[in-house]
C-alpha positions as CSV (number, residue, x, y, z in Angstrom):
1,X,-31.7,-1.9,-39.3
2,X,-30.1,-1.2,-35.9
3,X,-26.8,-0.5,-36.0
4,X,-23.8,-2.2,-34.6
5,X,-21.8,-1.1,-31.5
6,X,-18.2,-2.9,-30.3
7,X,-20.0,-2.2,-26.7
8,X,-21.4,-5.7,-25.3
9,X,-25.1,-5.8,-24.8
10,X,-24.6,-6.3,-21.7
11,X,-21.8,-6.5,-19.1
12,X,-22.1,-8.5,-16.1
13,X,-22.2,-6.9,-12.5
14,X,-19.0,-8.6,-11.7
15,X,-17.2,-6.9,-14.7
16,X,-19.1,-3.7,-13.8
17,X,-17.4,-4.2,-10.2
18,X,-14.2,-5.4,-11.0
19,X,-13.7,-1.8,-13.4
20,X,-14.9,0.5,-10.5
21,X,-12.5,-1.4,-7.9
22,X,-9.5,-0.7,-10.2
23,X,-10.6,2.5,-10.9
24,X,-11.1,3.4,-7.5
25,X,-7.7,2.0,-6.8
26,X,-6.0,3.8,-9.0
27,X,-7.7,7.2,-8.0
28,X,-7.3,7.1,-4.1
29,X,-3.6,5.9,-4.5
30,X,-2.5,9.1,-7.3
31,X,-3.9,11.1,-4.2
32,X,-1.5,9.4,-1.5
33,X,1.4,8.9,-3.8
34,X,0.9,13.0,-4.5
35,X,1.5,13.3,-0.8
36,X,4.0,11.0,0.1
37,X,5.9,12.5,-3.4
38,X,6.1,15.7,-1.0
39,X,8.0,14.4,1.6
40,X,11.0,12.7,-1.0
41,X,8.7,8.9,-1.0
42,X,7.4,7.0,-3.3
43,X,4.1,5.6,-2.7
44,X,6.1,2.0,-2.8
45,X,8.8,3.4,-0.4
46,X,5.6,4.8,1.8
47,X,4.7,1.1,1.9
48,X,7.7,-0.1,2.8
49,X,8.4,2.3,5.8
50,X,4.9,1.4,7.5
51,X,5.4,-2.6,7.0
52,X,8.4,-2.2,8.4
53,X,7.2,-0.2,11.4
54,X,4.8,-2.4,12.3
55,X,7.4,-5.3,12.5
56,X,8.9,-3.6,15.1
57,X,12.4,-3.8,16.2
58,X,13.0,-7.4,14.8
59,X,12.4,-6.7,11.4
60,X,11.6,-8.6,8.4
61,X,13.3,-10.4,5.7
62,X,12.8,-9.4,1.8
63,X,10.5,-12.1,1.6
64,X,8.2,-10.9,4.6
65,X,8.1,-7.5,3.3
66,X,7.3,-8.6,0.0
67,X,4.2,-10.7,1.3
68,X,2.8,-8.1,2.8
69,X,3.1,-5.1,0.0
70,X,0.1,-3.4,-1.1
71,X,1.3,-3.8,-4.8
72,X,4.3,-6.2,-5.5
73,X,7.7,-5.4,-6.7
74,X,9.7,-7.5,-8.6
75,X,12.9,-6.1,-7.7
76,X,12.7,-5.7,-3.5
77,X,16.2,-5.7,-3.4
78,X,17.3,-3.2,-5.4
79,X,14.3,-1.0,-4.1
80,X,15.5,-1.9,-0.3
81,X,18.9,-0.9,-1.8
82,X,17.9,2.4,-2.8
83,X,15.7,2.9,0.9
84,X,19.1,2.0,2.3
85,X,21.2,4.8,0.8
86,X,18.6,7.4,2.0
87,X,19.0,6.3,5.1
88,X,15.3,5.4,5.5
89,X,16.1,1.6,6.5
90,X,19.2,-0.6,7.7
91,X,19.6,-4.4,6.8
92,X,21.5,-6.9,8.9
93,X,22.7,-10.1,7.6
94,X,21.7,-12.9,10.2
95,X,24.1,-14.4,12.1
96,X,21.9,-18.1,12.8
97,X,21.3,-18.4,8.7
98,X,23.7,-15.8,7.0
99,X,21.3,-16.4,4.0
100,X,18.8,-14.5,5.1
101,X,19.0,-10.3,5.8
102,X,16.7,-8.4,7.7
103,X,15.7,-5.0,7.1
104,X,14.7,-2.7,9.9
105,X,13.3,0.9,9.7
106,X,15.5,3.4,10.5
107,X,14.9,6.4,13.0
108,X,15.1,8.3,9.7
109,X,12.3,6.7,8.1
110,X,10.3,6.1,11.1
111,X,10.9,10.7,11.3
112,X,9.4,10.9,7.8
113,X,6.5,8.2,8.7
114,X,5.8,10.5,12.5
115,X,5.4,13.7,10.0
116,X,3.0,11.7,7.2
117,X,0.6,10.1,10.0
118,X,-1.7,12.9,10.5
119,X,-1.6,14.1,6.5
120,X,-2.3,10.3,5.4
121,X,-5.1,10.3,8.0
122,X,-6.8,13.3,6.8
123,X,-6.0,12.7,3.4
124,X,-8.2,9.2,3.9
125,X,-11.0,11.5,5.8
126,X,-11.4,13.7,2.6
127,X,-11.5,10.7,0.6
128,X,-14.5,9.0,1.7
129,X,-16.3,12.8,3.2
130,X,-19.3,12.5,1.4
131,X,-19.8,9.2,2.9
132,X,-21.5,8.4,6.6
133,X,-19.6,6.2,9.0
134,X,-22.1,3.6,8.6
135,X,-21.1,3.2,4.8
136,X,-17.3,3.2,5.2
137,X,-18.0,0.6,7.7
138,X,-20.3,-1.3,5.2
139,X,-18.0,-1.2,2.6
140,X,-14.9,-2.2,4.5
141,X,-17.1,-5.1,6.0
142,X,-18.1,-6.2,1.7
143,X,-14.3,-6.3,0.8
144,X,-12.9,-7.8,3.8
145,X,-15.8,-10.8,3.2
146,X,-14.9,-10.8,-0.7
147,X,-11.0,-10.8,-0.1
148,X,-10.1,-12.0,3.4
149,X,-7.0,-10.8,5.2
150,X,-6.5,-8.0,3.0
151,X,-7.8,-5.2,5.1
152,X,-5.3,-4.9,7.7
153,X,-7.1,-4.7,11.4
């Protein structure tokens, strides 16, 4: 009699996939959040400093930040409150639609961001070392085909 295991006889690629993705996830972000940890940031506040920088001097609404977050948040405002008190951001209530408020980053943040480019850079680097250009490029070409518009350009 062979006996019984709770493992599945067999587990589809997909699945197989899916785990190492998350997996992966989870291990090259406890690297970056260690960094950004560092310089007073959380990887969330990290996130929020570079959308923001990229907006440029016009800004973006909660909503706009929020669509473009590497994880979600459920509570942008209070975390946009909290960025606010550090001085890392300012937010401007619109004059045209007072409903809206756009959040800009702050030369504070955009100081912390200038000292974090060439660590987050080399940090990625020693990430993927052990692979060849060729590979990084293959891989980033597979998940931008699986999940358009999510590797930014």
């Amino acid at each position: 009699m062979v006996p019984r295991t709770h493992k599945r006889d067999s587990v589809s690629l997909e699945a197989k996939l899916f785990v190492a993705l998350l997996r992966a996830a989870d291990h090259l972000s406890q690297d970056a959040d260690r960094l950004v940890k560092a310089y007073g940031l959380t990887g969330t506040q990290y996130n929020v400093l570079r959308i923001l920088r990229g907006a440029g001097p016009d800004g973006l609404p909660c909503k706009g930040i929020g669509d473009r977050m590497i994880s979600r948040d459920p509570d942008m405002t209070r975390l946009l409150d909290r960025m606010e008190k550090r001085s890392l951001i300012t937010r401007e209530r619109q004059t045209q639609d007072r409903r809206v408020i756009k959040a800009r980053i702050s030369p504070t943040g955009l100081e912390i961001l200038k000292k974090l480019d060439a660590p987050i850079d080399e940090l990625h680097k020693k990430q993927f070392h052990h692979l060849a250009a060729s590979q990084v490029r293959v891989l980033a070409e597979a998940l931008e085909e699986a999940f358009p518009n999510l590797i930014p350009e």
